[in-house]
C-alpha positions in Angstrom: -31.8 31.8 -5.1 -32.1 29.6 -6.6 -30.2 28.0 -9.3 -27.6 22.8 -11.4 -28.9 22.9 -12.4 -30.1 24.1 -9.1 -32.8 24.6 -10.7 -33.9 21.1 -12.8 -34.1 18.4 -9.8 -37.6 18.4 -8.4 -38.5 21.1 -5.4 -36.0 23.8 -6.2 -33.5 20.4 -7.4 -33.5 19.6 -3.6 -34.1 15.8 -4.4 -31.9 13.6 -2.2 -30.6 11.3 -5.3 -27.9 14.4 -6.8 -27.9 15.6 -2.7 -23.6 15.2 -2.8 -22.5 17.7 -5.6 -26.1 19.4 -5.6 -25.5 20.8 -2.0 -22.3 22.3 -3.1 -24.1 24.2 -6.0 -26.2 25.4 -4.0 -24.3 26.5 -1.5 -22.3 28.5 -4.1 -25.6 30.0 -5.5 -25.8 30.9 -1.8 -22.7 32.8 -1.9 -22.3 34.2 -5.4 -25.8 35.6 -5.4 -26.1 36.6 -1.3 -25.9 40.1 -2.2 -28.9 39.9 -4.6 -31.1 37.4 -2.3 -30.5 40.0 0.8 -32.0 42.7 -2.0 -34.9 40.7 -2.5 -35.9 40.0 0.7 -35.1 44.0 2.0 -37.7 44.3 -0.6 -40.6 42.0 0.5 -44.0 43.9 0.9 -44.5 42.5 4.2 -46.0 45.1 6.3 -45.7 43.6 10.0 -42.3 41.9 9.8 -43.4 38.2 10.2 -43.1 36.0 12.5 -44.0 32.7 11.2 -41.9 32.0 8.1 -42.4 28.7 6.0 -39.2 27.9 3.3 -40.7 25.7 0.6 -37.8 23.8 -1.1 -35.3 25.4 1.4 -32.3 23.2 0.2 -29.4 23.6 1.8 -31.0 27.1 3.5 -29.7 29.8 1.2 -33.3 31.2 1.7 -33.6 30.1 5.1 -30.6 31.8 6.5 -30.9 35.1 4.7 -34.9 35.5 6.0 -33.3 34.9 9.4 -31.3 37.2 9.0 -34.0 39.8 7.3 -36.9 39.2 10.1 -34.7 38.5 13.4 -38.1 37.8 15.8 -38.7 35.0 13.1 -38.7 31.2 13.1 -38.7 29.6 9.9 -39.7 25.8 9.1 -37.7 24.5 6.5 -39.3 22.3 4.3 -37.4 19.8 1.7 -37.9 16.4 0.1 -34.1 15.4 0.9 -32.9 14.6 4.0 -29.7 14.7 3.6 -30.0 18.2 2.8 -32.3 19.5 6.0 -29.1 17.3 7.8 -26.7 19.9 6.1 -29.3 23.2 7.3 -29.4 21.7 10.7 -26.0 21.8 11.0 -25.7 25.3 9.6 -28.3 26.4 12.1 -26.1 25.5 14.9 -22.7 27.0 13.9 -24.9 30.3 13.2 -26.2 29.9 16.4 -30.0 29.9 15.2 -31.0 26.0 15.8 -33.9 27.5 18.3 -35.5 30.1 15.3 -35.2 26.7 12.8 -37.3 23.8 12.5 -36.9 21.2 9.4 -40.1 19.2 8.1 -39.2 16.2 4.9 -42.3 16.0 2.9 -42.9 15.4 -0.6 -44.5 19.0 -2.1 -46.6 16.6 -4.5 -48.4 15.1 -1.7 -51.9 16.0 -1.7 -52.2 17.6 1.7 -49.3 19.4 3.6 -49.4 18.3 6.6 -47.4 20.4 10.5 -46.5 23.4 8.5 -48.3 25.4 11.0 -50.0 28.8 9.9 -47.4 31.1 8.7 -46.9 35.3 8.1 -44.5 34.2 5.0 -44.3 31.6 2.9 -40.8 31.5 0.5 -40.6 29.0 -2.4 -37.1 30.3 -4.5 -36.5 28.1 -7.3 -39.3 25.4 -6.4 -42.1 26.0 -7.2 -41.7 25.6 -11.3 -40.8 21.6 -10.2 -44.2 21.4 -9.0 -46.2 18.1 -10.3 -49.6 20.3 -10.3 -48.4 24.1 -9.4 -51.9 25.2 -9.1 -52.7 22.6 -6.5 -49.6 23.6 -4.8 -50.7 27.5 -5.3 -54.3 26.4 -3.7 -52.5 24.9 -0.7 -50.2 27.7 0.3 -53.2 29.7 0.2 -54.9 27.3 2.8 -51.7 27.6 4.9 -50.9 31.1 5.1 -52.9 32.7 7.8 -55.0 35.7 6.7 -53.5 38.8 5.6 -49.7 36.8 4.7 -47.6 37.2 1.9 -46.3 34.5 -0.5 -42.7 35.4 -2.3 -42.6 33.3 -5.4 -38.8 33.4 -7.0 -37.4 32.3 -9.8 -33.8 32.5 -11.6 -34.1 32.6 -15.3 -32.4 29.1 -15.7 -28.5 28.7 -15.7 -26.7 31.5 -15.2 -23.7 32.7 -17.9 -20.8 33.2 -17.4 -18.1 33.8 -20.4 -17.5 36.7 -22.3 -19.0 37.5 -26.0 -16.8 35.5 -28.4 -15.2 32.8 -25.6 -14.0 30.3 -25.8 -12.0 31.2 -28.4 -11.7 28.3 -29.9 -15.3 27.8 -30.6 -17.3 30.7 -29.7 -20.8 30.6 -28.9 -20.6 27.7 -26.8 -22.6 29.0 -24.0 -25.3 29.7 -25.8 -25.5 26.6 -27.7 -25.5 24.9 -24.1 -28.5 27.0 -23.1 -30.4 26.1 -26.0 -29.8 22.8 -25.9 -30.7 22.6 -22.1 -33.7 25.1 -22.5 -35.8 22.3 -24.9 -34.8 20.1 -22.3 -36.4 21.9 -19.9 -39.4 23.1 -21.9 -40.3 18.9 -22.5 -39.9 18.2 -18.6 -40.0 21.2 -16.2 -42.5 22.9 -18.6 -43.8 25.5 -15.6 -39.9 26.8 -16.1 -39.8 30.3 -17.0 -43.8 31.0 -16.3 -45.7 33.6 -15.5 -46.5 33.0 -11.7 -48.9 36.4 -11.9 -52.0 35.1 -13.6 -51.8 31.4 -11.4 -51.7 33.4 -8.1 -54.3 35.5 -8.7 -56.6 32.0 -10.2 -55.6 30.7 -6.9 -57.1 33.4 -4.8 -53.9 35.5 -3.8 -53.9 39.3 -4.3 -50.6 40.2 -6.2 -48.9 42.8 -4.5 -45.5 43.3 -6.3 -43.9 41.7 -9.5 -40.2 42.8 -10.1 -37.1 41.3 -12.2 -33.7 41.7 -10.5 -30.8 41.7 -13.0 -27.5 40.2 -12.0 -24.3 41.0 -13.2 -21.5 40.1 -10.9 -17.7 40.2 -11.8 -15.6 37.3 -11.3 -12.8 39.4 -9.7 -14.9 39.8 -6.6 -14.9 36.3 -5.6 -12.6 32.9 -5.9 -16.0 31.4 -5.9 -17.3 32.4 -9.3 -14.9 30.2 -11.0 -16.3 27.1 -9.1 -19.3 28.3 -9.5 -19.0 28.2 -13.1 -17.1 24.7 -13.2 -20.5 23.2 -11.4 -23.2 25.1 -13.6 -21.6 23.8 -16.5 -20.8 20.4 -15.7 -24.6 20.6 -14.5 -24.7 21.6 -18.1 -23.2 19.1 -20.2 -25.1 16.1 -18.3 -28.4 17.7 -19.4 -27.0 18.9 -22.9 -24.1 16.4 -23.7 -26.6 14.5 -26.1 -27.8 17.1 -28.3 -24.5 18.8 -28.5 -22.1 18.3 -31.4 -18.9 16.5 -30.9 -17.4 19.9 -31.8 -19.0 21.6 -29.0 -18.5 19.2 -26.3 -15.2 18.5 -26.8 -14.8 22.6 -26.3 -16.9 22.5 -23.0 -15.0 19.3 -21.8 -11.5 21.5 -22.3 -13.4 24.3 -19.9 -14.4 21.8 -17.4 -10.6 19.6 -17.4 -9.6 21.4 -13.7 -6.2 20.2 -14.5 -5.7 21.9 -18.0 -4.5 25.2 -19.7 -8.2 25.7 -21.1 -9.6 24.9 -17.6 -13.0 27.4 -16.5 -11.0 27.6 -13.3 -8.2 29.8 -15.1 -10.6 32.4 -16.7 -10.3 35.8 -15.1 -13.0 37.0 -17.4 -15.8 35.3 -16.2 -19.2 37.5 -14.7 -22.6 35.8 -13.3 -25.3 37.1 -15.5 -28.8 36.2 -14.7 -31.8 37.5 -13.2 -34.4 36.7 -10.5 -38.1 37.1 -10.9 -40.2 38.0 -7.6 -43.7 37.8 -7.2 -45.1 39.0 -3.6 -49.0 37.8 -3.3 -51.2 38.0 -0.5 -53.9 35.9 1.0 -56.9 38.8 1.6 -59.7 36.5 2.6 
């Protein structure tokens, strides 16, 4: 699930410089999109049900938690550049009652080697591995570490979700997608693996692709208070990436949707859906 960006700081935007207001995000990307991450991992090609499960880029655990909860004879080792972070999916752990089926590992994914990752069934990277500084070398050594035979789930959102209607806000419609554009050049100059096709790298690096599958989402704000903040923190994600290419015009709109404490706030919208979709790609090591 993963997202904000959670999707632009490096390793699934798990970096511990935004780790304050990024660990909320994703910890509503958690909640907004459980339903869909559940589906996702009911759908794993696994065979065997694992028991040696490595979360690359785990975050806050919104990953972690739900292959817990998917493979219950499992341990997982988290893996995530910020500490702060792992501090907040320890502490998780323990109120779940799972601290003994968790371990956390810091390491920078753009080391060269990987290093007490053990040999694992599974290895998940949601929303990571596009903020790799070489992907194929990072594709080459998740091949080394799976053991023979294991399955690698590659996952990836399709960049910020949307959430107004056609036509909103009335006052200058469009606005949404003029954000997205905005942010997607962004991304296309510095996250330029963003949006690629993990297929054809998995295969160069050795892995047998099993399953490729898009999972739409469309998720109605009345079933959940937290849309609305979900919203409110995608977009202010939003206009820190975009807020220099917008026009005046247009950010003075999305600043009205983003004022909490005014009659134009996000928060008041009982229009607002989650409209995305997530990208799986299930490759095997078979040597």
């Amino acid at each position: 699930m993963t997202h904000t960006d959670p999707h632009t700081l490096r390793h699934g935007a798990h970096h511990a410089a935004a780790s304050g207001g990024q660990a909320e995000i994703l910890d509503l990307d958690a909640e907004v999109l459980a339903e869909h991450i559940a589906a996702i991992t009911a759908g794993l090609p696994v065979g065997t049900a694992p028991r040696e499960i490595v979360d690359l880029g785990c975050g806050t655990g919104t990953g972690t938690f739900a292959l817990l909860t998917r493979f219950p004879e499992a341990h997982v080792t988290a893996v995530d550049s910020s500490v702060e972070h792992l501090q907040i999916l320890r502490e998780k752990a323990c109120t779940a009652g799972v601290q003994e089926r968790v371990r956390t590992v810091q390491a920078d994914l753009d080391a060269a080697e990987w290093h007490g990752l053990g040999t694992p069934d599974l290895v998940w990277a949601s929303a990571s591995m596009h903020h790799m500084a070489d992907p194929h070398h990072a594709l080459r050594n998740v091949h080394g570490l799976l053991a023979p035979g294991g399955l690698f789930a590659v996952v990836e959102l399709a960049g910020f979700p949307r959430f107004l209607p056609e036509g909103a806000p009335e006052d200058r419609p469009g606005l949404e997608d003029r954000c997205h554009a905005a942010t997607d050049r962004l991304h296309a100059e510095h996250v330029p693996h963003r949006g690629a096709d993990w297929g054809p790298m998995l295969t160069a690096a050795g892995f047998s692709l099993d399953d490729e599958r898009t999972v739409p989402v469309h998720i109605e704000g009345s079933r959940t208070e937290a849309i609305g903040r979900y919203a409110l923190g995608t977009l202010q994600r939003v206009r820190g990436a975009a807020a220099e290419t917008l026009t005046p015009e247009d950010l003075a709109a999305l600043d009205r949707l983003l004022d909490t404490d005014g009659p134009h706030s996000i928060l008041e919208r009982t229009d607002l859906t989650v409209r995305t979709e997530r990208t799986v790609w299930a490759a095997r090591r078979t040597d």
